[in-house]
N, C-alpha and C positions, 0 to 999 in steps of 0.2 A: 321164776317161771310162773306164768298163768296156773297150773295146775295143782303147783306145791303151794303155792297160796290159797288154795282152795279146798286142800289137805291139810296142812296145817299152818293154821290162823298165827297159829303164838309167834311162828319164823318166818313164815311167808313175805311176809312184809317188807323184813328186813333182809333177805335176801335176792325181792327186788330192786329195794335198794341196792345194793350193791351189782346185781345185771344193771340200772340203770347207769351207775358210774361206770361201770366196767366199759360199758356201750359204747359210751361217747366214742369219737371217732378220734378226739386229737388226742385222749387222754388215755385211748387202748393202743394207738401207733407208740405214743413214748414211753407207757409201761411196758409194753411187749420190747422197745430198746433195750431196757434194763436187762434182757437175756442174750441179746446179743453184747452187750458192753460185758456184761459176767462170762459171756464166753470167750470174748477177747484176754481177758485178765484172766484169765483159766489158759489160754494156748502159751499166751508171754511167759506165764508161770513153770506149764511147763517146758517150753524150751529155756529158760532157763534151768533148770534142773537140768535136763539134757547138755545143758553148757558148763555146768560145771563137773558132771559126770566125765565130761569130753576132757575135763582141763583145761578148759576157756577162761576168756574173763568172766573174775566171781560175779558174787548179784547178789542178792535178797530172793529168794525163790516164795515169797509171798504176793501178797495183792498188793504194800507197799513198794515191794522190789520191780512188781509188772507195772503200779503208775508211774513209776520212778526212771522206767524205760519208754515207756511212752509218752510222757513229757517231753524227753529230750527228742522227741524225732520230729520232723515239721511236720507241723498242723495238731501234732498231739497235745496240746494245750487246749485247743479247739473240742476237738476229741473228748478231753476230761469233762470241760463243761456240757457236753454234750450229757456225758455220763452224772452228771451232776444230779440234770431234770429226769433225767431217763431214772436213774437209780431211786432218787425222792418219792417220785409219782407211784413206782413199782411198790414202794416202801407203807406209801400211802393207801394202794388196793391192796396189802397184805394185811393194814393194820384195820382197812373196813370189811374182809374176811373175819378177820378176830372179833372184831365188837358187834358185826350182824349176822355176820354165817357166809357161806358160799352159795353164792348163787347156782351152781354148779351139782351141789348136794342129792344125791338120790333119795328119794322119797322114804326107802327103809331105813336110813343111817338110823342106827339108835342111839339114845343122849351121849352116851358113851364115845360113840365115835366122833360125832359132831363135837363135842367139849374138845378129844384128841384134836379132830382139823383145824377147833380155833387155837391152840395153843399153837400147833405146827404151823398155821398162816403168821400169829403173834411173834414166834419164832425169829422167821423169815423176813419178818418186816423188821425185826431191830439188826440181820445182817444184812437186810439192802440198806436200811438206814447206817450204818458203821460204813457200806461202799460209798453212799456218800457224801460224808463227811470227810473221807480219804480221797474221795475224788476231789470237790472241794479245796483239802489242801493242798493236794500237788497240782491242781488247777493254780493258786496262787502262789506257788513257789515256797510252800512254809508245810509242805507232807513231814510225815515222821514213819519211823523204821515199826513195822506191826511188831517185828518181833523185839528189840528193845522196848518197845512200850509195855509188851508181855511179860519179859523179865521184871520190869521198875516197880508193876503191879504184884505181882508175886512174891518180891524180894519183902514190900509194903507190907503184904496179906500177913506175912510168913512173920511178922515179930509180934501176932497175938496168936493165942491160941481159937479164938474163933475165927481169924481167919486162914487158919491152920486148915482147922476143920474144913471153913467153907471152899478152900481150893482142894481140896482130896473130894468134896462133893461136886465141885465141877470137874473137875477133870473125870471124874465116874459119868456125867451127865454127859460131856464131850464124849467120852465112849461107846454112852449107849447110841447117840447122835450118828457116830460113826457106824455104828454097828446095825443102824435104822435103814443108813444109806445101801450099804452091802447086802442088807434082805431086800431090799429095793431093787436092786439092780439087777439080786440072783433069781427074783420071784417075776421079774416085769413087770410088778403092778405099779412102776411108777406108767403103764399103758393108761392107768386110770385118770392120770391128767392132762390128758391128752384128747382132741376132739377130732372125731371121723377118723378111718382107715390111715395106718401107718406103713411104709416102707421096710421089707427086713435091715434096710442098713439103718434106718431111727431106732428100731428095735434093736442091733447090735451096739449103737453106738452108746444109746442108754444102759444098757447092761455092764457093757467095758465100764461105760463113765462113772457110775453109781456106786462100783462096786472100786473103780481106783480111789476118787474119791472119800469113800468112807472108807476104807486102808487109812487113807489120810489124817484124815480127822481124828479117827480111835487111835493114832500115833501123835498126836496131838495133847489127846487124853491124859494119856500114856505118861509123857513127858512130864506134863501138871505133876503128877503122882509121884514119879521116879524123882523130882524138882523135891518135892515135900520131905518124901522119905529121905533122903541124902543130903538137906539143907542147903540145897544149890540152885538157887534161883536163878543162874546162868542157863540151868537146861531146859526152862519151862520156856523155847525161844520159839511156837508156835511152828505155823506150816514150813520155815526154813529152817527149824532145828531141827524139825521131824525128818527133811528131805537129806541133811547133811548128817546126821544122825545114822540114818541109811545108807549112806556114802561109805560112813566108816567102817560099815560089816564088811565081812569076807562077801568076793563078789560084788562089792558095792558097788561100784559104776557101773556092772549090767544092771545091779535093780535099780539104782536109781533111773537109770534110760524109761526100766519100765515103767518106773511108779512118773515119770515126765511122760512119757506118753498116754496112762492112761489118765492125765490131768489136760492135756489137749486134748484125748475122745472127748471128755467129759464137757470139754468146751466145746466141738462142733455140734457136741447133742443139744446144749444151751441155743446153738442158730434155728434148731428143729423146733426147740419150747418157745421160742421168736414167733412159729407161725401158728404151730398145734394147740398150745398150753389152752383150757378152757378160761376161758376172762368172761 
């Protein structure tokens, strides 16, 4: 923005840069895609969960198990590639957030924070980049299981002691990630990335989503750790160990319903960050 450029010289710059990428017209339709494609593999995922709760046919309750279904359906092949550009491009304005700043930035953020935003855009740009590379695959018929691939790494890690260490320190990082998302959703400042006046149902849908979500994810965590301590690298099987993990508690098929449902909120709120999100 004109202003922050004129406040401060040192970021200014570079965070017009990035409002001018951001701008372009063809290149903010197909990153803003990238939230509607993540909300789509967000609803598959969780009716899946929902389906296996049910006693359905199984699945893969991850983002492989939801390409994996939408592949097979007609036109879902189409679909993936779509998700391909849509997810890269997303990947790519998250990674020119991280090395120029946000355009977006208020004028007070202190270095502090700003250094947080670009880590959390750096973040985010290496799991829209992992969406499409999995898009990608199951675009050409050669996808792989997110969660087997989770186990083969783990099992890996697990026969040195530094990568002993380093998956007890991700799976802590994973928690606090999870745990980032749940103050997110319970505080509504995810309102802050979001532009002009919102609806109370954007605002309920965020709070549900954020907050199932990061359940999610800190159960994720969780696993990594529980995987380490008990030398069982079968259980580090990501978001569908975490969901059938779930399953197995007393009660399990009601939470699972829930924890599938609040992973579809979290995806119709994904169609809102489509139109709201600031770019």
């Amino acid at each position: 923005m004109p202003d922050n450029a004129a406040s401060r010289p040192s970021s200014g710059t570079s965070s017009t840069d990035v409002a001018r990428v951001a701008q372009n017209s063809v290149f903010e339709r197909f990153a803003r895609a990238g939230f509607v494609m993540s909300g789509l593999v967000h609803l598959i995922i969780g009716y899946i969960a929902i389906r296996i709760a049910l006693g359905g046919p199984g699945g893969t309750a991850d983002q492989s198990g939801a390409m994996t279904e939408l592949a097979a359906k007609p036109g879902g092949v189409f679909v993936l590639w779509v998700g391909v550009v849509a997810f890269s491009l997303m990947a790519l304005w998250r990674f020119a957030e991280a090395a120029l700043g946000s355009s977006s930035e208020p004028e007070a953020d202190s270095k502090r924070s700003e250094a947080f935003n670009r880590v959390k855009a750096f973040s985010l740009a290496v799991v829209y980049l992992a969406f499409a590379l999995s898009a990608f695959g199951f675009a050409r018929g050669a996808g792989k299981s997110s969660s087997e691939q989770s186990m083969g790494i783990t099992a890996r890690m697990m026969q040195s002691s530094a990568g002993t260490i380093a998956l007890v320190a991700a799976g802590l990082i994973i928690i606090a990630i999870g745990g980032y998302h749940v103050y997110k959703g319970a505080t509504q400042s995810f309102l802050d990335d979001l532009k002009g006046p919102t609806s109370d149902l954007v605002r309920r849908l965020g709070t549900v989503g954020y907050i199932a979500k990061g359940l999610a994810v800190a159960a994720i965590g969780l696993l990594v750790i529980l995987a380490v301590s008990r030398s069982e690298p079968g259980q580090a099987a990501g978001l569908d160990g975490a969901f059938k993990t779930l399953g197995a508690q007393p009660y399990g098929a009601a939470l699972l319903i829930a924890a599938g449902l609040g992973i579809i909120t979290y995806g119709f709120y994904s169609f809102a960050m489509a139109r709201y999100t600031k770019m």
